[in-house]
C-alpha positions as CSV (number, residue, x, y, z in Angstrom):
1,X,76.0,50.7,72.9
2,X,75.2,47.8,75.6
3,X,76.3,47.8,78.5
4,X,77.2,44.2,79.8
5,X,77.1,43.7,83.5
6,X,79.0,40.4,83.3
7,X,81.8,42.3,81.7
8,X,81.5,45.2,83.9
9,X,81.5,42.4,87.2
10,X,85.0,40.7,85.7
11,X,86.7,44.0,85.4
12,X,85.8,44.6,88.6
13,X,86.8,41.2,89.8
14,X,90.3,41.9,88.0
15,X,90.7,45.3,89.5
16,X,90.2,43.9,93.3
17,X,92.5,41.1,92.6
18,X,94.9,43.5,91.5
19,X,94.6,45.9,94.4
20,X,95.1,43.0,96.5
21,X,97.9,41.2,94.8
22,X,99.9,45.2,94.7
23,X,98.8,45.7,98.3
24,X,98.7,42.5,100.2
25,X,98.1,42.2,103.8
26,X,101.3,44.1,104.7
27,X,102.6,45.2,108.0
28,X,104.7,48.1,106.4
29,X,102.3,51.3,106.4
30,X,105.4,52.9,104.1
31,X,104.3,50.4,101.6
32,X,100.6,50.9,102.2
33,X,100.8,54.8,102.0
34,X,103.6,54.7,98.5
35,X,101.6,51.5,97.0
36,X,97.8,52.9,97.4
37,X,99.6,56.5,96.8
38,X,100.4,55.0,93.3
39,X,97.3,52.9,92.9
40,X,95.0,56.0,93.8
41,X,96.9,57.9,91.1
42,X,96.3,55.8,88.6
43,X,92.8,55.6,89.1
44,X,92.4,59.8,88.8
45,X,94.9,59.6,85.7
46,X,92.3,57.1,83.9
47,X,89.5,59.8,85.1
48,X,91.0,62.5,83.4
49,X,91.5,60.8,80.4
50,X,88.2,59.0,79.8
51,X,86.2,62.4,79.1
52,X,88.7,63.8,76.9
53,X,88.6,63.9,73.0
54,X,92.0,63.1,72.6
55,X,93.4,61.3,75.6
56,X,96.9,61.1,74.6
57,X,97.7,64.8,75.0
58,X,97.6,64.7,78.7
59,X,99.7,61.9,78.8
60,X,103.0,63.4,78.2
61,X,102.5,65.8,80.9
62,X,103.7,66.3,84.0
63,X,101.1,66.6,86.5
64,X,101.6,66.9,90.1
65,X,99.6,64.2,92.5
66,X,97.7,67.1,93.6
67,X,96.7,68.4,90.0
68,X,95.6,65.0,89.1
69,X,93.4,65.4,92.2
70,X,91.8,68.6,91.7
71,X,91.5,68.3,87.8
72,X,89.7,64.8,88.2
73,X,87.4,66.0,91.2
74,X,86.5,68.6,88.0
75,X,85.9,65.9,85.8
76,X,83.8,63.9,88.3
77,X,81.6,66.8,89.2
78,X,79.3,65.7,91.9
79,X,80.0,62.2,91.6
80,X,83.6,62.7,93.7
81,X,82.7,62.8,96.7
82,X,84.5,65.8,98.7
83,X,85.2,63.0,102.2
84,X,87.1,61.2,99.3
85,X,88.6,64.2,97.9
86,X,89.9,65.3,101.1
87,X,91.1,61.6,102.4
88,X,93.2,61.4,99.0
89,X,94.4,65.2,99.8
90,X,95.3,63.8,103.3
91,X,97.1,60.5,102.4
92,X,99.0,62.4,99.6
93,X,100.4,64.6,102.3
94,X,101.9,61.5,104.5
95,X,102.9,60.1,101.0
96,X,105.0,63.2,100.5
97,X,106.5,63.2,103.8
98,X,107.6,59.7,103.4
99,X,108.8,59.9,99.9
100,X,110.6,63.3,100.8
101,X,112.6,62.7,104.0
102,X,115.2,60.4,104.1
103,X,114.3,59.8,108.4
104,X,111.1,61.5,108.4
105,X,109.8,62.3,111.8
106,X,106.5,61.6,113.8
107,X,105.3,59.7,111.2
108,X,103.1,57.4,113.1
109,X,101.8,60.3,114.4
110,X,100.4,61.8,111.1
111,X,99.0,57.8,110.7
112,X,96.9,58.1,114.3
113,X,95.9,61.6,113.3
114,X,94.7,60.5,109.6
115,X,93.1,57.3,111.1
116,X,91.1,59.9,113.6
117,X,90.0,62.2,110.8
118,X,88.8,59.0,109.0
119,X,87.2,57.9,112.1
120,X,84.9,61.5,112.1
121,X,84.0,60.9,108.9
122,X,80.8,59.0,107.9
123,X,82.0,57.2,105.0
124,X,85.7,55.7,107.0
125,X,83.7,55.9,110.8
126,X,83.1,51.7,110.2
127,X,86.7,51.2,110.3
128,X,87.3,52.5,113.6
129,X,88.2,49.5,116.1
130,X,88.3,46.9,113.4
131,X,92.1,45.3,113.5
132,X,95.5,47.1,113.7
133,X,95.9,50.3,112.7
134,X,97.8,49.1,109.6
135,X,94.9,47.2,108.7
136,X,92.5,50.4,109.2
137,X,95.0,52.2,107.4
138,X,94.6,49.8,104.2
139,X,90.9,49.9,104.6
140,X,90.9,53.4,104.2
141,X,92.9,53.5,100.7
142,X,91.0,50.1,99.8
143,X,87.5,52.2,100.1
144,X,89.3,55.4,98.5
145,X,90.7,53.2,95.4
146,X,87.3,51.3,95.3
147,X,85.0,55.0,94.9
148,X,87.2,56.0,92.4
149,X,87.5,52.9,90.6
150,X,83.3,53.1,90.6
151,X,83.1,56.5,89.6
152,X,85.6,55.4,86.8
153,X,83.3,53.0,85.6
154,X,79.8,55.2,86.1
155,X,82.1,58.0,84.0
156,X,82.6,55.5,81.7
157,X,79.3,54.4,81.0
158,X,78.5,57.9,80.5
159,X,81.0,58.5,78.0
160,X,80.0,55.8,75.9
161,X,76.2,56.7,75.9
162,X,77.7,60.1,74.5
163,X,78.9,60.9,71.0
164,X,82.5,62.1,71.7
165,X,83.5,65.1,70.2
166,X,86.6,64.9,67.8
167,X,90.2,66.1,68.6
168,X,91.7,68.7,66.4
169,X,94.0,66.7,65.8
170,X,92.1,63.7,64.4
171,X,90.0,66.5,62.3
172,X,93.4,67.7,60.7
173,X,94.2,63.9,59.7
């Protein structure tokens, strides 16, 4: 099978403009940490169901955020990065907070302390100093959606260069 690049480049182009049109240039880090919570989400669910022979029979489960996480870090192998792993982990812990506490405390806190962590870290260090923290804070899960969007489409690639093995169940129809 082909790859075609003009293809790949207009996915790509429709991704972004869907990141931005979910997660516009907001001022509300509760909708930058539950929006890029969800968008980050999806992107791990489509990684655990590219490699599989039967994608359906993981969608009817329940996974946890952090299950997603470690199973599609699994999937990715090498090419998840652990600085990405860990900055999901991290943003999935605020999320929680958030979505968990009806008044939940020191939250801009946890924001500065995630920012920092980000800042120490070679991949998110460029971020440091540019705009409001809000802004920073967007960066960061624009650049964590964007890697896993990318490894999406390297794993993708992949899996069509490789003969996919058959489900059971499409052996047994």
């Amino acid at each position: 099978m082909a790859i075609e690049p003009e293809k790949v480049k207009e996915r790509q182009r429709a991704d972004e403009d869907r990141f931005n049109r979910l997660l516009p240039l907001v001022q509300d880090p509760l909708v930058i940490i539950l929006k890029g919570h969800l968008l980050i989400e999806e992107q791990l669910f489509l990684m655990l169901r590219g490699g599989l022979a039967d994608p359906s029979s993981v969608t009817s489960l329940r996974l946890s955020f952090l299950q997603k996480l470690g199973l599609a870090k699994g999937t990715a192998g090498q090419f998840f990065a652990d600085d990405v792993y860990t900055a999901v982990r991290r943003l999935n812990s605020i999320r929680n907070k958030l979505a968990h506490e009806a008044e939940p405390q020191n939250v801009e806190l946890l924001i500065d302390q995630y920012l920092g962590w980000c800042g120490r870290t070679a991949r998110f260090e460029k971020i440091t100093g540019l705009g409001s923290r809000i802004l920073q804070l967007r960066m960061v899960v624009g650049i964590c959606w964007g890697y896993l969007t990318g490894v999406n489409d390297a794993l993708s690639v992949v899996y069509d260069l490789m003969p996919r093995p058959q489900s059971v169940r499409s052996q047994s129809e």
